[in-house]
N, C-alpha and C positions, 0 to 999 in steps of 0.2 A: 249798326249793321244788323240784319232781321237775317235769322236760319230758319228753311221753312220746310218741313219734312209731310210726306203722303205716303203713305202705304197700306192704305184702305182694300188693297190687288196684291197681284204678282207684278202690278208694274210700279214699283219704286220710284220715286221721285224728292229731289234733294234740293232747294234754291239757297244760294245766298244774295241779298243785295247788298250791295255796298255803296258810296257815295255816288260811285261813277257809273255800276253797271248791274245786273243782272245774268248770273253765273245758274246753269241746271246742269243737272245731269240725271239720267234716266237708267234705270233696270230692271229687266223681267226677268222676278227672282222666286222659283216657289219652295227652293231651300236656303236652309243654310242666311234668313235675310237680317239678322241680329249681325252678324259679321258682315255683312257683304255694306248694309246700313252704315255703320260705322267707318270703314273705309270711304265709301260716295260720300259722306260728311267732310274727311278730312278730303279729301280729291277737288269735292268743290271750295272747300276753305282757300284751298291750296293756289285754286285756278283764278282766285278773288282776289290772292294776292295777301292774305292773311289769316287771323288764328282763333283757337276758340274763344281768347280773351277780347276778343274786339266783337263779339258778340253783347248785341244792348237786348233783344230781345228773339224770343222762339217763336213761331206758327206751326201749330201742329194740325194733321187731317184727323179728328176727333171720330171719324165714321160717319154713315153704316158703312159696313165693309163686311170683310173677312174680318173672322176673328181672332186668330191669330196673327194676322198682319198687323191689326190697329193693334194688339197689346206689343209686339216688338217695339213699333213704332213712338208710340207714345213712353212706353217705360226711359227710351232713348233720351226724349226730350225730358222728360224729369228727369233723368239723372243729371244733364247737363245743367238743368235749372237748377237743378239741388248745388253743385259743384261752384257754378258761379254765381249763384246766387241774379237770376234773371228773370225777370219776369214770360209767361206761356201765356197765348193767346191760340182757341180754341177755333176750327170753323170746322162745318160739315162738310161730305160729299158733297150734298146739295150743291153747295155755297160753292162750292170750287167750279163746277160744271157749268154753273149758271157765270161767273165770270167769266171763264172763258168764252162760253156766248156770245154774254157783252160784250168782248174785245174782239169778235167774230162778226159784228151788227145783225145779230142774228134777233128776228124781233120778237118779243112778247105779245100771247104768252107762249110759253113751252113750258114742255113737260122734262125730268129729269128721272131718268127709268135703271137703276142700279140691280144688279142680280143677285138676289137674295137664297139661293138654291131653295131647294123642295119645292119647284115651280113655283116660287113666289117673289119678289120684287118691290123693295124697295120704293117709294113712288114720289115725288112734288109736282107741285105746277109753280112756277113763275110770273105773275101776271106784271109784275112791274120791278123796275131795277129795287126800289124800297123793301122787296119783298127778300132779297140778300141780303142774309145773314141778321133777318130778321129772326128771333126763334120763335114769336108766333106764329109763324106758318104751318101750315099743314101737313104734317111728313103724315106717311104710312104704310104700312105691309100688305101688300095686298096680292092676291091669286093671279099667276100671270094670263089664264084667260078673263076675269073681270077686267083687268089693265087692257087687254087688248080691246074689249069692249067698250073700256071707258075712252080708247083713242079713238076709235071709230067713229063716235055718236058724237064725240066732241069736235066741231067743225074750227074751235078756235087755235087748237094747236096743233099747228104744222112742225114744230121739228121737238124731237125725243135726244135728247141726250144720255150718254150715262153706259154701261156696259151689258143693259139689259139685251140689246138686238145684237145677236150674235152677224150679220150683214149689215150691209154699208146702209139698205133702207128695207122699208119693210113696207107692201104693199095693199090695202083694206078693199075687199069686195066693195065697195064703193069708188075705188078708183083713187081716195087718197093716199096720199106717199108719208110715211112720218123716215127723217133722216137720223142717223145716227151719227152722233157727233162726240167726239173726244175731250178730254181735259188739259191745261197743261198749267203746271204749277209757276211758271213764271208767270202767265197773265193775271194770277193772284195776287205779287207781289209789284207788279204794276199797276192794279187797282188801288182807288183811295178806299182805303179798309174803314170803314164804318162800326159803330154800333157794334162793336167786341170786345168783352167784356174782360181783363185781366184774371187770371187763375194762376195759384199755387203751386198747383198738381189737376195734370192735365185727365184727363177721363173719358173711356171709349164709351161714343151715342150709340146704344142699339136701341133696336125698335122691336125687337124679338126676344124672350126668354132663353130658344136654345140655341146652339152655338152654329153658327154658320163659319166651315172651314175651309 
């Protein structure tokens, strides 16, 4: 059975799978999310029909994110690995977004546009399913007006995911539309997970020195 925690946001997310199904559950939490995390764990345990010991392994949201989200988040899932002794499997925002995507037939490429404060953002592209959870890809920090520049000029990516567009679309003096589009932590654990790598101790991805809160 796979536990699979995201709290890269204020929006918390908790999966478990089980033989038979796929159990989420969701909260938008900007307190108080070390207790509230632990509770949605056992809730969805609960709704699965079973325990923490029938857990074989963890998926944790490694980031970018918030910073004090991803360390709640992950310290959780290390304790848990510590305790029963389980193995953690790491993936990015990125990686999550772009799944969902995929499970959306949303086509390649696109871009995956995360909000980084101090006007700046997070950034990938997608150009192919391979490129999931690949970690050569190209992550970067980048200035949210060169992002918007670089959506403009780039005629090959029609849709933007990620929680950079504060509206549903965002609309370029050229008349193109880039769409915003959401995450959701089950389509992850319904994806065949590739190419991820077993870890220890789990560890938050930033792509920035200072702390984004």
């Amino acid at each position: 059975m796979i536990l699979a925690v995201s709290t890269h946001s204020n929006n918390i997310q908790i999966a478990v799978k089980s033989s038979k199904n796929i159990y989420l559950n969701s909260l938008n939490a900007k307190v108080s999310q070390s207790k509230k995390i632990l509770h949605m764990i056992d809730a969805t345990l609960k709704d699965a029909g079973v325990s923490k010991k029938d857990i074989s392994s963890l998926y944790i949201n490694s980031g970018p994110g918030m910073f004090t989200s991803l360390r709640v988040g992950i310290a959780c899932i290390n304790a848990i690995s510590f305790v029963l002794k389980i193995p953690i499997y790491q993936f990015t925002t990125f990686d999550l977004y772009a799944v969902s995507a995929l499970q959306k037939n949303i086509k390649f490429p696109f871009g995956v546009g995360i909000d980084a404060k101090m006007s700046e953002t997070y950034f990938t592209i997608f150009e192919s399913p391979e490129d999931i959870f690949n970690q050569k890809r190209k992550n970067e920090l980048i200035q949210n007006t060169e992002l918007l520049t670089k959506l403009e000029q780039d005629e090959l990516i029609s849709r933007l995911l990620g929680d950079f567009l504060h509206n549903n679309c965002f609309q370029f003096s050229n008349k193109k539309t880039i769409f915003k589009e959401d995450f959701d932590l089950k389509d992850l654990l319904e994806f065949k997970i590739q190419n991820v790598k077993e870890t220890k101790i789990a560890k938050p991805y930033y792509l920035r020195n200072q702390v984004t809160s």
